[in-house]
C-alpha positions as CSV (number, residue, x, y, z in Angstrom):
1,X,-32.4,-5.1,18.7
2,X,-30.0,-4.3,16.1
3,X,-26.1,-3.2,16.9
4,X,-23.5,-1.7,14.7
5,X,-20.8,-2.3,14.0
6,X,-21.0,-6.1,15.3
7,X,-17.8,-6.8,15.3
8,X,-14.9,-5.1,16.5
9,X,-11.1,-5.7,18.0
10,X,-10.5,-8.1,20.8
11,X,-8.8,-5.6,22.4
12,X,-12.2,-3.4,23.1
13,X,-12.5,-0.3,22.1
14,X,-15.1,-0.1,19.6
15,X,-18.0,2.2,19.5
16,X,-21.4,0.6,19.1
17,X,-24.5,1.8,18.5
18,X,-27.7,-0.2,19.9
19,X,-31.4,0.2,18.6
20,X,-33.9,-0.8,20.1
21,X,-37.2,0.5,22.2
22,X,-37.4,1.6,25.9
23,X,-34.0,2.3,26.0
24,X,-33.5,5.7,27.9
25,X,-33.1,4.5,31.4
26,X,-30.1,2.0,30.5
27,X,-28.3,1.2,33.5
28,X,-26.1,-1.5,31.8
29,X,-24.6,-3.1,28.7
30,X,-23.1,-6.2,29.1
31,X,-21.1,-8.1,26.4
32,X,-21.2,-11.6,27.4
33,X,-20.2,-11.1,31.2
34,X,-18.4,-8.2,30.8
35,X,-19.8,-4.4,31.1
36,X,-19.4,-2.3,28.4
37,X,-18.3,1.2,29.2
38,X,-18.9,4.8,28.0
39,X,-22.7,3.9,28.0
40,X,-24.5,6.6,26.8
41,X,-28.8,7.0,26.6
42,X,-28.8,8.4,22.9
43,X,-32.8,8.5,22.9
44,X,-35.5,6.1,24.1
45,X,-34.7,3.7,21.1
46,X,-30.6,4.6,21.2
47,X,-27.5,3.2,23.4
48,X,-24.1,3.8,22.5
49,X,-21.1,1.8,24.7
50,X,-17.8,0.7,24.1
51,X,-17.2,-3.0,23.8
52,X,-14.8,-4.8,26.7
53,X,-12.2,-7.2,25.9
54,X,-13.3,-10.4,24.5
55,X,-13.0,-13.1,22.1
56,X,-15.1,-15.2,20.2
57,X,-19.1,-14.8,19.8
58,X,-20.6,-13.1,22.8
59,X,-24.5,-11.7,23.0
60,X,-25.1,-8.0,24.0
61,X,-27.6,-7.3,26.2
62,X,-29.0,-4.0,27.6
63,X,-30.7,-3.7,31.3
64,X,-32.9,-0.9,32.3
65,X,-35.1,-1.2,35.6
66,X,-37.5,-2.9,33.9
67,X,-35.6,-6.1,33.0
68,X,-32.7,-7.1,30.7
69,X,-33.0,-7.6,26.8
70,X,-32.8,-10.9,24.5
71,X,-29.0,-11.1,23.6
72,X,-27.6,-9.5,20.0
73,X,-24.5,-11.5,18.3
74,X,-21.5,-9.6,18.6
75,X,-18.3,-11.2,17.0
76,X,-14.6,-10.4,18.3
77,X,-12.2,-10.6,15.7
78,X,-8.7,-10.4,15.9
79,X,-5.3,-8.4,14.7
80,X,-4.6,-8.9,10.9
81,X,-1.5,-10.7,9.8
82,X,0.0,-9.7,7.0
83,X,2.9,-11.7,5.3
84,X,3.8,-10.2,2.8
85,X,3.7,-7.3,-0.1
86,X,3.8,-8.7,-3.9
87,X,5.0,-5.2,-5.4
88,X,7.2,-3.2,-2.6
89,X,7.7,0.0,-4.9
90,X,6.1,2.1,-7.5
91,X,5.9,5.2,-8.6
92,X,5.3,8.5,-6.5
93,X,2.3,9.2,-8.6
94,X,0.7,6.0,-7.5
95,X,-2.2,4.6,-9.3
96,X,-0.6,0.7,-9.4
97,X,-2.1,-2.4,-7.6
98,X,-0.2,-4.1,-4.7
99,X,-1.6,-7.1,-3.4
100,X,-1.4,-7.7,0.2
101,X,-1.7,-11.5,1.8
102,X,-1.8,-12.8,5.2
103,X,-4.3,-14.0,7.7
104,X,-7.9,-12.1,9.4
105,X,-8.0,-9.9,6.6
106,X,-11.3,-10.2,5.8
107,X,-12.5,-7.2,7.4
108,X,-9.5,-4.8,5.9
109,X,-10.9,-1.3,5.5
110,X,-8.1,0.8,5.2
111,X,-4.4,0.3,4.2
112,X,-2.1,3.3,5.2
113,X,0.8,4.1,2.8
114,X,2.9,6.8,5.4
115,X,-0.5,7.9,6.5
116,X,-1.8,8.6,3.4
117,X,-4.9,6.2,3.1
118,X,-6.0,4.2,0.8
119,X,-9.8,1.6,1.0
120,X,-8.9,-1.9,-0.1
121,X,-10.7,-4.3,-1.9
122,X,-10.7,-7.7,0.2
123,X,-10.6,-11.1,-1.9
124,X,-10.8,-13.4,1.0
125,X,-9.5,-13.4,4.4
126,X,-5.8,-14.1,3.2
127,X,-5.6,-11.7,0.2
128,X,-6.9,-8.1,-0.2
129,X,-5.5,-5.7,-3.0
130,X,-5.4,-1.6,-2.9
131,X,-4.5,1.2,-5.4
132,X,-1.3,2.7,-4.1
133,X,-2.3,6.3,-3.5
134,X,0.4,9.5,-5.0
135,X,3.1,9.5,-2.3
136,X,4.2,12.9,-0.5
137,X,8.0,11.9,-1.9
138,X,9.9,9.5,-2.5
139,X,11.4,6.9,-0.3
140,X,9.9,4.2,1.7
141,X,6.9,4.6,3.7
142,X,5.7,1.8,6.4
143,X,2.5,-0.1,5.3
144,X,0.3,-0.9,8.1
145,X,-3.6,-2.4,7.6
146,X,-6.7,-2.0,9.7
147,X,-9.6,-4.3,10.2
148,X,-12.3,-4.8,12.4
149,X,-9.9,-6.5,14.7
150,X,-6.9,-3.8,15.1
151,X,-3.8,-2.4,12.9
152,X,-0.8,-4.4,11.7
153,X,2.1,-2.8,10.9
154,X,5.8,-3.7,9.9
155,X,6.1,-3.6,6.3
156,X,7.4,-1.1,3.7
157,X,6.7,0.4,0.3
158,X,9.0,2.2,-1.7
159,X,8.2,5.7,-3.6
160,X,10.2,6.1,-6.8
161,X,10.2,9.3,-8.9
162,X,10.9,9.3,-12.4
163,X,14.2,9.1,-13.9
164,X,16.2,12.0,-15.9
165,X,19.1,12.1,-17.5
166,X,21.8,14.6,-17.7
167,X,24.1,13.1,-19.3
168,X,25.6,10.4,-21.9
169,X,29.9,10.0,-22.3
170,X,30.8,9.4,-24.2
171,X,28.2,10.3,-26.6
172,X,29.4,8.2,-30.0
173,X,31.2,4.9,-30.8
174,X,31.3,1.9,-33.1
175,X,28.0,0.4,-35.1
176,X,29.3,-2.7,-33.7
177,X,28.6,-1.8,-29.8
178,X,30.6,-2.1,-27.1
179,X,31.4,1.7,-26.1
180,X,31.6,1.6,-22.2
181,X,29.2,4.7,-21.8
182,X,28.5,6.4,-18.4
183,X,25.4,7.8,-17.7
184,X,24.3,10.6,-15.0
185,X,20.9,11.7,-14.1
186,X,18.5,11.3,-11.5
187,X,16.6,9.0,-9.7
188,X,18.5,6.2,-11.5
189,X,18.7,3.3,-8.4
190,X,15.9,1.6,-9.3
191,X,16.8,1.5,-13.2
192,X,15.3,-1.4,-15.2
193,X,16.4,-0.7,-18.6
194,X,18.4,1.0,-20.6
195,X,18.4,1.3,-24.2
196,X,20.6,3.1,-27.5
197,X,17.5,3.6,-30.2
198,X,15.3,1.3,-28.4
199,X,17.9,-1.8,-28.4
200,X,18.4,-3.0,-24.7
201,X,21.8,-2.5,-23.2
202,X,23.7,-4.1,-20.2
203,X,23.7,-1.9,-17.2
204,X,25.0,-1.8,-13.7
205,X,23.9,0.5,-11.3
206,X,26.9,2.8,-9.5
207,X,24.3,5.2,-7.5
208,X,21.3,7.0,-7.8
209,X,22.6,9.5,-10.0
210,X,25.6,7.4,-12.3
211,X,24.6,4.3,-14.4
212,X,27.4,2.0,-16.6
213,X,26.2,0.8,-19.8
214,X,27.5,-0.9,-22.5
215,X,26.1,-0.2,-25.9
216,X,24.6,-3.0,-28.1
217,X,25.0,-2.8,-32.2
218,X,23.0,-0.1,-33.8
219,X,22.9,1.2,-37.1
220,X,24.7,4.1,-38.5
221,X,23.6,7.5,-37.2
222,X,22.0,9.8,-33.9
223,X,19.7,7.5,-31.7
224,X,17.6,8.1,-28.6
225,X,18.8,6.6,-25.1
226,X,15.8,5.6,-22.8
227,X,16.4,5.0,-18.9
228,X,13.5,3.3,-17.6
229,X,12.1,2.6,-13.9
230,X,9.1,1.5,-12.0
231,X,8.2,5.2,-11.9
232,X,8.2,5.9,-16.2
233,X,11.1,6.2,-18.6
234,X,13.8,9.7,-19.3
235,X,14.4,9.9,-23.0
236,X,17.9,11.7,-24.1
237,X,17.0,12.5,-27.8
238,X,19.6,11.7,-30.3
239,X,21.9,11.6,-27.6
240,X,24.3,8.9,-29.1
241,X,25.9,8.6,-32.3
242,X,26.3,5.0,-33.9
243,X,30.0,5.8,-36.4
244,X,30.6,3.4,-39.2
245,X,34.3,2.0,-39.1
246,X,36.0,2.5,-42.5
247,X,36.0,0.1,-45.1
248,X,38.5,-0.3,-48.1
């Protein structure tokens, strides 16, 4: 007498199906001790019920008037834990891979990112990874994940768009570095690098929409300044110009 799913929360609630033969005159379905409710006669060889509370490894029996069935395992499983998040951002696009650890994740089959879903894949009961699905905007979004056993919530992802930039003052200095340069774009908080013809630069971040940089030596000429984050990389074309001090 097969039943599926046979495992579910230890809270109740789940919706099981029972297969078996002389079924349509059920009168009961107990899980261990405990009656199941919502029992429903599907067809002589079909029971549906909804689990009780419970915990552990109980047998599910079903009693018509002529007698009561062998007991099927049915296993109780628990919340997940999750502890933590090994990437909390990424891009609005999605498409990257966060790992998620913790405890009774074994039977993970869905990872919400601010209700947009996403199936994991589950590497053992402390570890399961998913594909970040394209966000609705950015900002942060709570993560929760669901198994057999219930839904954990209580962490938080970041969506980041890509960066653009506006502007770049002031737009030439010394092939030696050093010219204190502001830059203004968008979506510039969660700035990585920043580099003057593809030589990194020191950066601070004043707010989403300002960076401070300091520009490193470059050669003689009009070079490219890249802003890069989590989310891709804004390219200003020939936006700075390197000027050779004069020489006698």
């Amino acid at each position: 007498m097969p039943i599926s799913p046979n495992q579910g929360s230890t809270g109740g609630g789940t919706l099981v199906t029972i297969t078996g033969t002389n079924l349509s005159n059920t009168t009961a379905v107990r899980f261990g001790n405990k009656l199941a409710t919502n029992v429903t006669n599907v067809s002589p060889t079909q029971v549906t019920a909804v689990s009780p509370s419970g915990t552990g490894v109980v047998g599910v029996t079903v009693t018509t008037p002529g007698g009561t069935s062998n007991p099927v395992p049915f296993f109780y499983v628990g919340p997940p834990f999750k502890s933590g998040l090994d990437v909390t951002s990424g891009p609005l696009a999605g498409g990257n891979t966060v790992t998620i650890s913790g405890t009774g994740l074994s039977t993970a089959n869905n990872v919400s990112f601010g209700g947009v879903n996403a199936v994991p894949a589950v590497v053992s009961d402390s570890t399961i990874t998913v594909t970040v699905p394209a966000g609705v905007a950015p900002g942060p979004v709570p993560v929760s994940v669901t198994t057999a056993g219930g839904t954990n919530n209580g962490f938080t992802y970041t969506y980041i768009d890509s960066p653009t930039i506006v502007s770049v003052v002031p737009s030439s200095g010394p092939t030696s570095g050093g010219t204190a340069v502001t830059i203004t774009g968008t979506n510039l908080d969660s700035t990585e690098s920043v580099t003057f013809g593809g030589n990194p630069a020191p950066f601070s971040v004043i707010s989403p929409t300002t960076l401070s940089a300091v520009t490193p030596p470059g050669a003689e000429g009009l070079v490219d300044v890249e802003v890069t984050n989590p989310a891709g990389t804004a390219t200003a074309t020939d936006a700075f110009e390197y000027v050779a001090g004069p020489g006698i």
